[in-house]
C-alpha positions in Angstrom: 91.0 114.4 98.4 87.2 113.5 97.5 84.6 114.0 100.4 82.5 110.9 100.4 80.7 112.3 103.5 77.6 113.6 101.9 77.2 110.5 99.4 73.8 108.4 99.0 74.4 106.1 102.5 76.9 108.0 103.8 74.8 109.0 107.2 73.0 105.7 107.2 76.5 104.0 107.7 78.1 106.2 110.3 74.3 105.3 112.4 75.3 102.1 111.9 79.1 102.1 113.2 78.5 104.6 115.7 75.2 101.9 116.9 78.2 99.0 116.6 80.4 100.7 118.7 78.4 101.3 121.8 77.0 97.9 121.7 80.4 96.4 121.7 81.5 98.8 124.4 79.0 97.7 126.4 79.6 94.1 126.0 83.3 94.2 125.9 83.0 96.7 129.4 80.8 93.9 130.9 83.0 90.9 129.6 86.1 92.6 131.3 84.0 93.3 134.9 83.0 89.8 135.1 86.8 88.7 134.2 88.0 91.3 137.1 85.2 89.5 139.4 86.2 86.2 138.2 90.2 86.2 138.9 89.3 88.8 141.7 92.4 90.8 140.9 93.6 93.8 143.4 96.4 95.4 142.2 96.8 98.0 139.6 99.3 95.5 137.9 97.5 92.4 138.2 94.0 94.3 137.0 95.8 95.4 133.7 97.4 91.4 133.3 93.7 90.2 133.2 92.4 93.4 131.3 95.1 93.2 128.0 94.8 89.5 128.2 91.1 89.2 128.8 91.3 91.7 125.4 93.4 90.7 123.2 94.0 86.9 124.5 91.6 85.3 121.9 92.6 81.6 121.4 91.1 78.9 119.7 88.9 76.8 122.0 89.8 73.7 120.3 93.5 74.2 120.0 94.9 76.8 122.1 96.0 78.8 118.9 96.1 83.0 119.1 92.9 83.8 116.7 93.8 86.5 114.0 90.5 87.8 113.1 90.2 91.3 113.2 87.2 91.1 114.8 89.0 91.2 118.0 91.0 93.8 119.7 94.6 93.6 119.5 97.9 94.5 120.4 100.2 96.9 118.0 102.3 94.1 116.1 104.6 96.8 115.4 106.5 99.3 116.6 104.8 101.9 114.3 104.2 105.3 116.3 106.1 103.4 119.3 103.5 100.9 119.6 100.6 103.2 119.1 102.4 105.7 121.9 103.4 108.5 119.3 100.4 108.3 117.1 99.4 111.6 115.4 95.7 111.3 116.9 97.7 112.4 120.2 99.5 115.6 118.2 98.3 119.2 117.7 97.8 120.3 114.2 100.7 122.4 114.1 103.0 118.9 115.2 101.3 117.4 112.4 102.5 119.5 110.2 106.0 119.9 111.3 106.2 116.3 111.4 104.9 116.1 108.0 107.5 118.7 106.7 110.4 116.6 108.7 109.5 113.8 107.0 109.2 115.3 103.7 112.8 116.6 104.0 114.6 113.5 105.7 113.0 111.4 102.6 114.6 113.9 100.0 117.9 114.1 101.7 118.3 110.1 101.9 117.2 109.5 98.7 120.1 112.5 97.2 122.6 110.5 99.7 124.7 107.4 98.5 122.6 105.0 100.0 119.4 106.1 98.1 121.2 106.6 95.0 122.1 103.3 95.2 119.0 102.2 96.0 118.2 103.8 92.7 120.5 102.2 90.7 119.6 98.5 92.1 116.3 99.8 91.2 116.5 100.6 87.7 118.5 97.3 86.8 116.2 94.9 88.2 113.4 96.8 86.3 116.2 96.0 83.3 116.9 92.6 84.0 112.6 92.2 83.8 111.9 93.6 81.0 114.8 91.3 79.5 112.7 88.4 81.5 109.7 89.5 79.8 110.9 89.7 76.5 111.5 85.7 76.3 108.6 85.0 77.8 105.4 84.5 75.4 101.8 84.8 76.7 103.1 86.8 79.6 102.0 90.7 80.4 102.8 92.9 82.9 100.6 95.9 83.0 101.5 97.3 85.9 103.8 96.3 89.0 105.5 98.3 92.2 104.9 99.2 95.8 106.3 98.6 99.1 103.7 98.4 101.7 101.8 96.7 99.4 103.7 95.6 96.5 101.1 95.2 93.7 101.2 93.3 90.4 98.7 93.0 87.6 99.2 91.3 84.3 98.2 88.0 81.7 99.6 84.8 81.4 98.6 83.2 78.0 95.6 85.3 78.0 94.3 84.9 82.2 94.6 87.6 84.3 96.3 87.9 87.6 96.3 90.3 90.3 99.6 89.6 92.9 99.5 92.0 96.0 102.2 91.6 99.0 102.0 93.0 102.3 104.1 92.4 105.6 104.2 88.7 104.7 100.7 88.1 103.4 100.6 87.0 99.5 97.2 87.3 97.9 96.8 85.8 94.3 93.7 86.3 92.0 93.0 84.7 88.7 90.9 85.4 86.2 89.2 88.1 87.8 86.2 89.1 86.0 83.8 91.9 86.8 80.9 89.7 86.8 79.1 91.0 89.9 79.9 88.5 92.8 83.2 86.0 93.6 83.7 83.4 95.7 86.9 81.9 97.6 88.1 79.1 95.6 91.4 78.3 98.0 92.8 79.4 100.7 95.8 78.2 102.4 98.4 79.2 104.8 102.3 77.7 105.0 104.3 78.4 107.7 108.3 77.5 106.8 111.1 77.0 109.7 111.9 80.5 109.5 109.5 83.3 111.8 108.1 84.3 109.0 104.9 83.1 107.7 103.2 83.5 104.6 99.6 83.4 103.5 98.5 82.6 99.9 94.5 82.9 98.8 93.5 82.3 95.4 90.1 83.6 94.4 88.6 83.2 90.9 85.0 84.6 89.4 81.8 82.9 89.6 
């Protein structure tokens, strides 16, 4: 693990967040009192109604639509660490660890049971059945491809590169990217099919 804590800018930028977070304390503690004022709310379960959705309610003021931006606070849209309940922030060291070493030992075992050798197997023939892919296809390179959570590609296609990463639903596609010293979004744009799921695709090239 490398210690970036001592690096040039280091203390400069933790002034900065720690300055950013009290000043949004502040306003977000004075936006919620004036929204308990406002819908005069008495009980506990009413007050914490207005407080989550007074928080994390952030909607479009032109169409009503939930706003995504991070710059808000939101809700876990997961049930990782049962919805934020079991997170290790709340455990001792030594339930860290034992955690850690549970995990460590559950992943071995699936992955020497059936199911993860078979896993395995599906693994290794699609990675078969690509390189066959790749072997009729002229112009194309794959230099590097995997990952879950994100999945990650990077490769050419008749000499332009491409970076493909995938996470939870969320496709990013780059092209051409050139370490030229600044970028700029060429297209962005978001489908939503019939299913629940949608995706989001953003192309970005060099300047």
């Amino acid at each position: 693990m490398t210690d970036f804590s001592n690096a040039p800018g280091a203390a400069e930028y933790r002034e900065r967040r720690e300055r950013a977070r009290a000043i949004s304390r502040q306003r977000y503690h004075d936006y919620l009192a004036a929204a308990f004022d406002l819908h005069g709310a008495a009980s506990p379960g009413d007050l914490a109604g207005v407080a989550l959705n007074t928080l994390t309610g952030w909607r479009y003021v032109d169409s009503g639509d939930p706003c995504s931006c991070a710059c808000h606070p939101r809700l876990p849209e997961s049930d990782l660490h049962d919805y934020g309940f079991a997170c290790t922030c709340a455990q001792t060291p030594e339930e860290r660890g034992g955690a850690w070493r549970n995990w460590i030992e559950a992943n071995r075992e699936f992955w020497d049971s059936p199911e993860g050798r078979r896993i395995k197997a599906a693994e290794l023939a699609e990675e078969a059945e690509l390189e066959s892919w790749l072997a009729t296809q002229r112009g194309v390179i794959v230099l590097s491809h995997g990952g879950f959570a994100p999945e990650v590609w990077r490769g050419e296609v008749d000499g332009h590169s491409f970076f493909f990463r995938e996470r939870h639903g969320e496709w990013r596609i780059e092209l051409d990217m050139r370490p030229r010293g600044h970028f700029a979004k060429a297209v962005v744009s978001v489908a939503r099919p019939a299913s629940s799921t949608a995706r989001t695709a953003s192309w970005t090239k060099a300047m």
